[in-house]
N, C-alpha and C positions, 0 to 999 in steps of 0.2 A: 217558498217560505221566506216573509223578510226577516231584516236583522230583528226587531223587536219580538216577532214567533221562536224565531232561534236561540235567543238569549232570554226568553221565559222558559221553553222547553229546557234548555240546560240547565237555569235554576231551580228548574221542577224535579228533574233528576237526583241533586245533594243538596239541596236546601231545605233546610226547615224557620219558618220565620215568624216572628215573634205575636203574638195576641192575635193569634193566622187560625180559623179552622183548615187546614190544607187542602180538604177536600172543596171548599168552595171555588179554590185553581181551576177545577176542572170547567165550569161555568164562568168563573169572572178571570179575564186574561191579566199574569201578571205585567206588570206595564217595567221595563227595565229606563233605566233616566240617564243619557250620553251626557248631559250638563247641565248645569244652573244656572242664573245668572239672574240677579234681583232678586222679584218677587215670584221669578217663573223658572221651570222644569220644563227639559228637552228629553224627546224620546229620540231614540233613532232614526224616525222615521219622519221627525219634522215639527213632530205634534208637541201643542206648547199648556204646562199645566199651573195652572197661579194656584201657588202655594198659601193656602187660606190656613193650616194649620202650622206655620212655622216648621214643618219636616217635626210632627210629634212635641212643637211648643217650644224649640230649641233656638233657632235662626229667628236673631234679631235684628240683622243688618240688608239681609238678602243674602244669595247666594253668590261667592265669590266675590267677595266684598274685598274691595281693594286697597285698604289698610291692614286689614287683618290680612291677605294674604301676601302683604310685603314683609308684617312682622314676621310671619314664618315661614319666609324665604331664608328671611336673614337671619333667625334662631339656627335654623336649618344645618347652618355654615358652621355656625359655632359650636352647639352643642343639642342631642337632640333627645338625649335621658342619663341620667345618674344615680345611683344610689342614694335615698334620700336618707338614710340612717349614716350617721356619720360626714356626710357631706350635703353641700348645699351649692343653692347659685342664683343667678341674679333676678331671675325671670320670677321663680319661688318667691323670691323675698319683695319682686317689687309688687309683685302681685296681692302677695298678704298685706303690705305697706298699705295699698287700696283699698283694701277689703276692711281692713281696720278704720282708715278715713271713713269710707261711706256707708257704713254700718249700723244699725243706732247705738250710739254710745254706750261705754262699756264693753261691747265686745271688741277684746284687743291680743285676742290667741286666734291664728288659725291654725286649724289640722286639716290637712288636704285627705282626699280619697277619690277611687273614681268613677261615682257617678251616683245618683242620687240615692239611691238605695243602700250604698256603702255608708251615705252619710247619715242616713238616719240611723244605720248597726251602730255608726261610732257613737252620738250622741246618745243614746239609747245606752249603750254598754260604759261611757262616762256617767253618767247620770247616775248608775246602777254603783260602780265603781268608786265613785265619789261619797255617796253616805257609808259604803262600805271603812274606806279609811278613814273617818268621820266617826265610826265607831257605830253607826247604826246599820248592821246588816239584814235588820227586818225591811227596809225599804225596797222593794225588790220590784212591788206593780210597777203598772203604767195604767193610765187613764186615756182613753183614748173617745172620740166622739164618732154617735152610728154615721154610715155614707163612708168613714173619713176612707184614705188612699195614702200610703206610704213608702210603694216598693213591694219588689215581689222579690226579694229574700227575706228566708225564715224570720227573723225578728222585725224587720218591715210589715212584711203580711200580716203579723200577729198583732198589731198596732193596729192595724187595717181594718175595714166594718164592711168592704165591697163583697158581696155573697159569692159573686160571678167569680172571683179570684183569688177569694179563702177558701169558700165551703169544701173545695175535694180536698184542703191539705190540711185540714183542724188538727187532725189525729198530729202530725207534726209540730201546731205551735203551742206557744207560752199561754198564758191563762191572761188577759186583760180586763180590766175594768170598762163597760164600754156605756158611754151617758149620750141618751140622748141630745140631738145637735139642735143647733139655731139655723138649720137651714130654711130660708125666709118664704120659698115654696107654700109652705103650710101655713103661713100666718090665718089671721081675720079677716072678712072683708075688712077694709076700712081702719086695718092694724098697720102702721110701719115698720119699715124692718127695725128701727132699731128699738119701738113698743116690745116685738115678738123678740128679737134679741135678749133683750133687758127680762123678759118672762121665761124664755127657757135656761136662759144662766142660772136660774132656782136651785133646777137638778144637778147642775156642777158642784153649786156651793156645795149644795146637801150630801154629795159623794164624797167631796173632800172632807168635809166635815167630819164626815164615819171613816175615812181610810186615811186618813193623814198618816197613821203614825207605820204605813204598810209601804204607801206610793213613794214612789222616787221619782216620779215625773207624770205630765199632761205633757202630751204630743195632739198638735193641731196645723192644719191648714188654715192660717189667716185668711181672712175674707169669701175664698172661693175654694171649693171643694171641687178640685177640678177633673179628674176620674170617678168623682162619683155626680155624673150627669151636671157639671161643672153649676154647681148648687152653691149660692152665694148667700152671705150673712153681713152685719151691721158691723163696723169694728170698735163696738162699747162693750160688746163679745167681749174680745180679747183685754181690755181695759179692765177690764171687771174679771178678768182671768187670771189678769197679772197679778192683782190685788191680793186675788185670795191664792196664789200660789204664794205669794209672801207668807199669808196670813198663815198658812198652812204649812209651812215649812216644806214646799215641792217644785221640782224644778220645773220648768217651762222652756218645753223644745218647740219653737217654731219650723216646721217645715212649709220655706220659701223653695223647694224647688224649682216647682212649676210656677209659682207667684211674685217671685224675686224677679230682678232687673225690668222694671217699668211695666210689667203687665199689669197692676190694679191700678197705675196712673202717678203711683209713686215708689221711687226705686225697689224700694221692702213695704212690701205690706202693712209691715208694723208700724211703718211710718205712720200712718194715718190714726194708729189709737196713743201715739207717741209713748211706747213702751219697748222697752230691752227684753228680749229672752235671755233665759240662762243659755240657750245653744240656738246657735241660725242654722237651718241645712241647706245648702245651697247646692244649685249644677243647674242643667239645660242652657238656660242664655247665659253663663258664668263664661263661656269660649265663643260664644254667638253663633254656637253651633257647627261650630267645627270640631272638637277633639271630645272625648271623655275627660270631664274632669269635674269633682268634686269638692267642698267644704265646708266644712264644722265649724263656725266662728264660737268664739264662748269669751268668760270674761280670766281676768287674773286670778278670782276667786278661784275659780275651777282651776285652772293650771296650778294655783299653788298648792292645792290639796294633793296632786301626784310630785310634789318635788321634792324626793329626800333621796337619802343615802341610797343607793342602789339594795344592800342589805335586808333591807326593810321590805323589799316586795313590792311599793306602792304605786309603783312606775305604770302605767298604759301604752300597753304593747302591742295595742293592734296595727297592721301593718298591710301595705298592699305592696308589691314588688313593684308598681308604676308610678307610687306617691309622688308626686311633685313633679309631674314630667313636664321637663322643660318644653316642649313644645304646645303643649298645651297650658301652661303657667305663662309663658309671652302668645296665644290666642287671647286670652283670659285681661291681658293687661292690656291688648290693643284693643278689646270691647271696652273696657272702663275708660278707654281713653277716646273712643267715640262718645259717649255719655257724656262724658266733661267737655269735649272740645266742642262737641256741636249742640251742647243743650236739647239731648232727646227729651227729655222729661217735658220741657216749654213746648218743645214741638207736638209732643205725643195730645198735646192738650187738643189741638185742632182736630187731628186724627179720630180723639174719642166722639165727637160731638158731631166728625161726621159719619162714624158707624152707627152715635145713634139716629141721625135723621134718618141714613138708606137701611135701616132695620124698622122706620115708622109704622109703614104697611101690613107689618104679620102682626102687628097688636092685634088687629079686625078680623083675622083669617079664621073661618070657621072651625081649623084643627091647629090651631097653637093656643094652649095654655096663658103663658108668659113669654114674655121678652122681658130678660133680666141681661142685665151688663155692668160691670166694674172694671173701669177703664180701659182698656184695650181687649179686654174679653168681655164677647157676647153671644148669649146661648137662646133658642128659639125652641121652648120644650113643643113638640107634637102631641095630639093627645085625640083620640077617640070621639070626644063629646066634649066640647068647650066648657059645657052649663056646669057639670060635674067633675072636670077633670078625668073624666075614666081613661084609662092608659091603652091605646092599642096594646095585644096580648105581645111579646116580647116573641114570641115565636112566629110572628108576621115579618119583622126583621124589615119595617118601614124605613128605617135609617139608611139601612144598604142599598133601596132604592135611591135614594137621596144622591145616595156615593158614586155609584152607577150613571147616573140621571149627571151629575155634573162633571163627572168624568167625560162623560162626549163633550158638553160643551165645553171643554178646555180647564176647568176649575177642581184642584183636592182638596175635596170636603171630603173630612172625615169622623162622619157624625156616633156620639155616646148613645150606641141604642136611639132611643127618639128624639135625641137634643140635638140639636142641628146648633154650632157653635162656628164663631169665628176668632181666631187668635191669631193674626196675620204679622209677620215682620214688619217696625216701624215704618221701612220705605216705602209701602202700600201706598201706590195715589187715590187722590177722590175715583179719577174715572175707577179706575181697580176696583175700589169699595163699589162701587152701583154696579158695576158689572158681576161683582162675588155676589150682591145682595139678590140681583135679578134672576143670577143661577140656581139660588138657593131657594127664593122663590117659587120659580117651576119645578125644581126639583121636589117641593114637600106638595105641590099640586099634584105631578105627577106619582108622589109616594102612597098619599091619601087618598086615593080613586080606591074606590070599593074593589 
């Protein structure tokens, strides 16, 4: 038995792991990882895997990335967590200082948490809390769009429209309003996204319209919908969202987890329909995938509705015992400080334009639908019958081949049910990309064999 049999058997013993059927272990070997380094993964055994999903969309810079792991050397020495009620420190405060710079304007409070699912509870439970001291305690919904993906704690989930990752736990959650999406999938022939866009925002109005005076907030995934088979929209969406959350008196939670730090091609998503939410929820590339760490950007508006007298009650008290942890608050500040100093965003430009050429090919492919992409993510949906879109049956589990299939050749893909996507760490080279593309390639060749 080598070290890699040895150390899957151990972790087959006490482990349970996470979005895992476990019994699939018994047929697919867990692979254990001795290092990283770039854009690649070492097994023990030698064997090298290029990280085409960022480790779960996280890892911005590669693995072992030699700024970030000088910054917390050196955090390390000094201080490496605190209590963040009642005390503070430098990492926290420089970090938010950034976060407030590169943010879209107006958001100038952060609330740290950790990790994206915390941050959508907080926004979520401000939002709620907010019209509460406000004096209107009927605002209590949320407005959420179908596909969307938020987190899998209770009030995440409940926001969420994914069937695969609500449906056993309904009996547990809150009650949502849920409007059909603009996901661009379903347009016309011969409709654009942002035609189809601008036609399903109808049903938003009209929702708002009837619930205004109940909703305390729309929660949305800017641009890409990206657990739910990484489904992409126009961002006149969101422009037209902003408007009528004004118009309607409802706040507007963006959730950038997954979309935030340069994955649509511009830092925040939002950027591109050039609008401010009431709440930003941030994490995954916020530490460049190193640490858990989360946040809630919002504006002054919102901070100042919780600031009075202790007496009064009106205070937000939610709380995690690792808030603000310094070692991951100086991660967090040596990522925003590769952004700045080496101009990812200019760079990233080249990057997109060459996953779109080495993605050209599956336009033609007999069993892919679409090839859809918004800037550094690109998704390859598989499909049954091109003519009509029919879905292979979800219990064929075509994807998993895919996973399988590029696992030997050296590459982790790891494909949404039939969507074959790439979200690769910005340091990706060209070779990289042709090489992910060619694997990805044979892999839905060898997925779609009868």
């Amino acid at each position: 038995m080598n070290i890699n049999q040895s150390l899957a058997q151990r972790d087959l013993a006490v482990l349970w792991h996470p979005c895992t059927q476990m019994h699939d272990h018994e047929t697919l070997p867990m692979i254990p990882i001795k290092k990283g380094r770039g854009v690649w993964l070492e097994d023990f055994e030698g064997n090298r895997y290029l990280d085409a999903v960022s480790s779960w969309w996280v890892n911005l810079f590669g693995h072992a990335n030699s700024h970030i792991n000088a910054a917390l050397k050196d955090q390390l020495d000094h201080l490496e967590h605190v209590i963040f009620a009642g005390f503070t420190h430098e990492s926290a405060i420089k970090l938010a200082e950034k976060l407030v710079e590169v943010t879209p304007i107006g958001l100038t409070r952060c609330f740290y948490a950790d990790n994206g699912s915390a941050a959508v509870e907080v926004a979520l439970k401000m939002s709620f809390h907010y019209w509460r001291n406000q004096g209107r305690p009927a605002k209590t919904k949320f407005i959420t769009l179908e596909n969307s993906y938020h987190g899998e704690t209770l009030g995440a989930l409940a926001v969420g429209n994914v069937p695969l990752y609500k449906e056993t736990y309904a009996p547990l959650l809150m009650d949502v309003i849920t409007v059909p999406g603009p996901d661009c999938y379903h347009r016309e022939v011969g409709e654009s996204w942002a035609e189809y866009s601008i036609r399903r925002f109808e049903l938003m109005e009209q929702t708002l319209q009837q619930h205004a005076d109940t909703v305390s907030a729309v929660i949305i995934e800017p641009l890409v919908q990206c657990a739910g088979s990484m489904r992409m929209y126009d961002a006149v969406y969101l422009k037209l969202l902003r408007e009528a959350c004004d118009k309607y008196q409802v706040h507007l939670i963006a959730d950038e987890v997954a979309v935030g730090f340069g994955r649509t091609g511009t830092l925040f998503a939002c950027e591109q329909a050039a609008i401010t939410p009431d709440f930003m929820c941030l994490s995954k590339g916020l530490t460049g995938g190193y640490l858990p760490l989360s946040a809630v950007m919002t504006t002054d508006v919102m901070y100042q509705a919780f600031y009075d007298d202790y007496v009064k009650l009106s205070a937000f008290l939610h709380s995690h015992s690792y808030t603000g942890n310094a070692l991951a608050c100086r991660a967090g500040v040596a990522t925003l400080e590769i952004f700045q100093q080496q101009g990812i965003i200019e760079k990233n430009r080249s990057l997109i334009q060459t996953m779109t050429k080495v993605a050209a090919r599956f336009h033609d492919h007999p069993h892919v639908a679409e090839v859809r992409q918004t800037g550094m993510i690109l998704a390859i949906e598989m499909v049954k019958n091109k003519a009509t879109r029919e879905p292979y049956p979800w219990q064929e589990r075509r994807g998993i081949k895919v996973y399988q299939y590029a696992l030997s050749k050296g590459v982790l893909l790891r494909p949404l049910g039939n969507v074959v996507y790439f979200m690769p760490p910005y340091i990706i080279t060209e070779e990289e990309l042709i090489l992910l593309a060619e694997v990805a390639w044979q892999g839905i060749q060898h997925a779609v064999k009868a």
